[in-house]
C-alpha positions as a LaTeX table, in Angstrom:
\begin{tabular}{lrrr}
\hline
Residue & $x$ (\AA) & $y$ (\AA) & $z$ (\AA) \\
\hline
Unk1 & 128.55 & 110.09 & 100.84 \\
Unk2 & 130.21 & 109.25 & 104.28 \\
Unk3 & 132.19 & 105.91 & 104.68 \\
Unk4 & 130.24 & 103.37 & 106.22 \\
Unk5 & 131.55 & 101.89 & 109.85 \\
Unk6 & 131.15 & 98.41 & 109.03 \\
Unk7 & 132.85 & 97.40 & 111.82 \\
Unk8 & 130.84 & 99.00 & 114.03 \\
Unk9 & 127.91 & 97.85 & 111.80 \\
Unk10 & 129.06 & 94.44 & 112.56 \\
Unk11 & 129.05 & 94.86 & 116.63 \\
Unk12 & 125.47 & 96.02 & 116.24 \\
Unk13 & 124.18 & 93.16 & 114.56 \\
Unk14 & 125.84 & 90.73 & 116.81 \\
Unk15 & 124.70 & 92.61 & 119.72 \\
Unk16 & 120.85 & 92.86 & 117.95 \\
Unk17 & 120.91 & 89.07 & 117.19 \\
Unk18 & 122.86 & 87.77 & 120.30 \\
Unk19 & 119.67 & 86.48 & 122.70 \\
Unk20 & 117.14 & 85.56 & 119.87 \\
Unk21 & 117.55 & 82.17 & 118.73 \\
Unk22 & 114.63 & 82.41 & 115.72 \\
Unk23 & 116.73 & 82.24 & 112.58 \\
Unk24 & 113.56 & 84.07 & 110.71 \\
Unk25 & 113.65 & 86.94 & 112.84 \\
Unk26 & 117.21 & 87.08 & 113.03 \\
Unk27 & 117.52 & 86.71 & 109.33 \\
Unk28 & 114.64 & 89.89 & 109.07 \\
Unk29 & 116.52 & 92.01 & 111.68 \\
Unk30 & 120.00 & 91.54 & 110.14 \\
Unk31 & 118.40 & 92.85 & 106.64 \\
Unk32 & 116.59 & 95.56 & 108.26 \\
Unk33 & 119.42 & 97.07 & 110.10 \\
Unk34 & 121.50 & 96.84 & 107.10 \\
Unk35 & 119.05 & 98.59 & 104.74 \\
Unk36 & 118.98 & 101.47 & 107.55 \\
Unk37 & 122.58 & 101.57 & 107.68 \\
Unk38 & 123.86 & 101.56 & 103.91 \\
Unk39 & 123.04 & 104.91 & 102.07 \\
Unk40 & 122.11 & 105.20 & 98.59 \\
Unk41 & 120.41 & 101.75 & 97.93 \\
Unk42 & 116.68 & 100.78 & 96.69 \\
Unk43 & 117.05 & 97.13 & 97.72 \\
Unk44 & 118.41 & 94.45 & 100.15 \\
Unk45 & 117.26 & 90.94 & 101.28 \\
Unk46 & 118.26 & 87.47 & 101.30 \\
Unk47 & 117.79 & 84.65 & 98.77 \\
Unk48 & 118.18 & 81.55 & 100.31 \\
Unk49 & 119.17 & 78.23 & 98.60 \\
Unk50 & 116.41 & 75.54 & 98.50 \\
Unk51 & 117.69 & 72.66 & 95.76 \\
Unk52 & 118.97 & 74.40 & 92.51 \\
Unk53 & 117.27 & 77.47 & 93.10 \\
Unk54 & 117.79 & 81.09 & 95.70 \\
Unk55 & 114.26 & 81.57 & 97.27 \\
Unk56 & 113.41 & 84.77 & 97.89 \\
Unk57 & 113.71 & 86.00 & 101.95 \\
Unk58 & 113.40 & 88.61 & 104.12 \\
Unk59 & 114.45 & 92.10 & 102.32 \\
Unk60 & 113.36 & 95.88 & 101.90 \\
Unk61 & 112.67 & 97.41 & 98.73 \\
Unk62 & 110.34 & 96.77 & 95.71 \\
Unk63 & 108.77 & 93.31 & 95.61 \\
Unk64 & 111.36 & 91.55 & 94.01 \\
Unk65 & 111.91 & 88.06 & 92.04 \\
Unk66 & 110.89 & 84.76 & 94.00 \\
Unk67 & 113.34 & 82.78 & 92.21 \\
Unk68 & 116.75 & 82.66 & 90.94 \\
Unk69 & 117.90 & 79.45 & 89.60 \\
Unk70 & 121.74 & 78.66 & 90.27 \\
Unk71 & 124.18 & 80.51 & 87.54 \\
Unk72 & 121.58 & 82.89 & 86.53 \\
Unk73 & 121.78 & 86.65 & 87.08 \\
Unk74 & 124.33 & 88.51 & 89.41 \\
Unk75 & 122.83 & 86.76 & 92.33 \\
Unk76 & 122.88 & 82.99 & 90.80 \\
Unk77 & 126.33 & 83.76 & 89.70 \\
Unk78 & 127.86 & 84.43 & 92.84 \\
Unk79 & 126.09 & 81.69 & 94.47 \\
Unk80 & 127.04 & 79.16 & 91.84 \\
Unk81 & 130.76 & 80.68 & 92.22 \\
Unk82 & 130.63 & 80.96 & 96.00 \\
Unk83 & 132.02 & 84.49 & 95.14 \\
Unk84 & 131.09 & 87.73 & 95.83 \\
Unk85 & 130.20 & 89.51 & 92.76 \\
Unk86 & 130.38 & 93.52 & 92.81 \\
Unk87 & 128.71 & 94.77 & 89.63 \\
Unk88 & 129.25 & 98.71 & 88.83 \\
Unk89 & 126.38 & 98.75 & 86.22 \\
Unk90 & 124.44 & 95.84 & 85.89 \\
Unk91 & 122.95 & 96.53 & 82.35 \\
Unk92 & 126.19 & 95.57 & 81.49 \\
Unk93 & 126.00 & 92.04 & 83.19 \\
Unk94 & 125.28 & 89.30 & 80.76 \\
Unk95 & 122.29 & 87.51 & 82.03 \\
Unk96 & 121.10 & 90.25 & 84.75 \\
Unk97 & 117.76 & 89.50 & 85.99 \\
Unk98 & 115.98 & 92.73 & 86.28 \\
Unk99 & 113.99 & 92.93 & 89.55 \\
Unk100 & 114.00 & 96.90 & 90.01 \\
Unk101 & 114.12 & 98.74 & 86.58 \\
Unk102 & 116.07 & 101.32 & 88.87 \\
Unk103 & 119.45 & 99.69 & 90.25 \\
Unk104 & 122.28 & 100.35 & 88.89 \\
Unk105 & 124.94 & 98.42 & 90.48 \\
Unk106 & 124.49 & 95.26 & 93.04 \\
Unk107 & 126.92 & 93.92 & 95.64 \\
Unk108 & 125.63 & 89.71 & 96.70 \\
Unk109 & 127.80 & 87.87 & 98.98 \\
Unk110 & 127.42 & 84.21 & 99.31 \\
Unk111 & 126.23 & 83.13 & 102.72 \\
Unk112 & 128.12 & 80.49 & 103.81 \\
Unk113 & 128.01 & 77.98 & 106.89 \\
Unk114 & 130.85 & 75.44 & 107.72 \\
Unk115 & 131.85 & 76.18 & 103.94 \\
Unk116 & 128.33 & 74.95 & 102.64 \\
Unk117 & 126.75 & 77.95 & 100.56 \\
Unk118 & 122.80 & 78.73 & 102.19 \\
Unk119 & 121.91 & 81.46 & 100.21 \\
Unk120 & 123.23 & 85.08 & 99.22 \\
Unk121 & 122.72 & 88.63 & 100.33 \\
Unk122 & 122.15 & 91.06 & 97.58 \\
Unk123 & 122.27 & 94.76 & 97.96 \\
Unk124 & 121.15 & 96.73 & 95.27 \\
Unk125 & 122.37 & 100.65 & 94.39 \\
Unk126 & 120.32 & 103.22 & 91.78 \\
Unk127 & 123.65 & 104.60 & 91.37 \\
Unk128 & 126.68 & 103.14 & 88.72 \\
Unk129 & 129.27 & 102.15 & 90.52 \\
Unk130 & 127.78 & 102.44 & 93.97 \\
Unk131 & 129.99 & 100.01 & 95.86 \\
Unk132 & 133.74 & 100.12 & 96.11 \\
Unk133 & 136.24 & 97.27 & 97.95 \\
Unk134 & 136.13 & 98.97 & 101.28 \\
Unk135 & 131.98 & 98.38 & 100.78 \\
Unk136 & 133.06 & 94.54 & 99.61 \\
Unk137 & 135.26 & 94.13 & 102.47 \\
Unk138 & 132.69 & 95.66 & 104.77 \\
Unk139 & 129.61 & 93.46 & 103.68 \\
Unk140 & 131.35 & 90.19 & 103.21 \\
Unk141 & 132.94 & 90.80 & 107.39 \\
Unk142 & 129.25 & 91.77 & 108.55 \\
Unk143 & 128.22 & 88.54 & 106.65 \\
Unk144 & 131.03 & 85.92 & 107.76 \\
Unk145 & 129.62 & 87.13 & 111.72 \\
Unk146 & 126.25 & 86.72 & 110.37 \\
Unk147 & 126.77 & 82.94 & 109.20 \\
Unk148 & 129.21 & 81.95 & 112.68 \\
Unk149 & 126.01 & 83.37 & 114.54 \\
Unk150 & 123.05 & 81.91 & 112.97 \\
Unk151 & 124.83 & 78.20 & 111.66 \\
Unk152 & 125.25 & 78.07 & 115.35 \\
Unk153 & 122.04 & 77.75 & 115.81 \\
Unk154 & 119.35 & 75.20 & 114.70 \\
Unk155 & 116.69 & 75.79 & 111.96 \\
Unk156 & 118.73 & 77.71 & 109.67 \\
Unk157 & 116.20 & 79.44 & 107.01 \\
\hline
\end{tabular}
């Protein structure tokens, strides 16, 4: 599998977010360029934090779980640790929330904006061990532009 260009990733979104002010739209084209961009994944969307729980946002993939209370599963885990949690086999997660009988291994980032957490973006692989640092390091740059771009901007989803 080639190495994914995440910072040329990154330019694109910017430049595919740049003039739209809609924080929906921006929020579906940001997860729709991703899931185009990443090889060998079944899933990728947003959850975004309303109260104690991550609501369920734009993504691509199976229809997934609406919501994921705080501390719960891989994606509740990083969001409740404001972490970014990079699982290699997620059967062996305590507490994984099984959306997609198929993944394998999951990569969420915490979304954050002026250092309050909004949600996470979760990226799910059929493969074990799917994701590696450079992938980490890649996703959680593309994110940090994602969040200085969009907590710009009013109406936040």
């Amino acid at each position: 599998m080639p190495e994914t260009d995440y910072t040329m990733l990154r330019a694109q979104m910017l430049a595919l977010l740049a003039n739209e002010p809609d924080a929906l739209a921006n929020a579906s084209n940001f997860v729709a360029l991703l899931f185009q961009a990443l090889e060998d994944i079944n899933w990728l969307g947003l959850y975004v934090l309303r109260g104690d729980d991550l609501v369920l946002g734009p993504f691509h993939g199976l229809p997934a779980c609406v919501r994921i209370p705080l501390g719960k599963g891989v994606c509740g885990a990083a969001a409740a640790s404001r972490a970014t949690l990079r699982i290699d086999d997620v059967h062996e997660f305590p507490g994984h929330i099984v959306c997609d009988a198929a993944s394998r291994s999951e990569l969420v980032v915490p979304l954050l904006v002026s250092d309050k957490l909004i949600g996470v973006l979760d990226i799910d692989s059929p493969s074990v061990g799917r994701f590696s640092a450079a992938d980490q390091a890649g996703v959680e740059m593309i994110c940090a532009a994602y969040c200085e771009l969009q907590g710009a901007r009013p109406g936040f989803i």
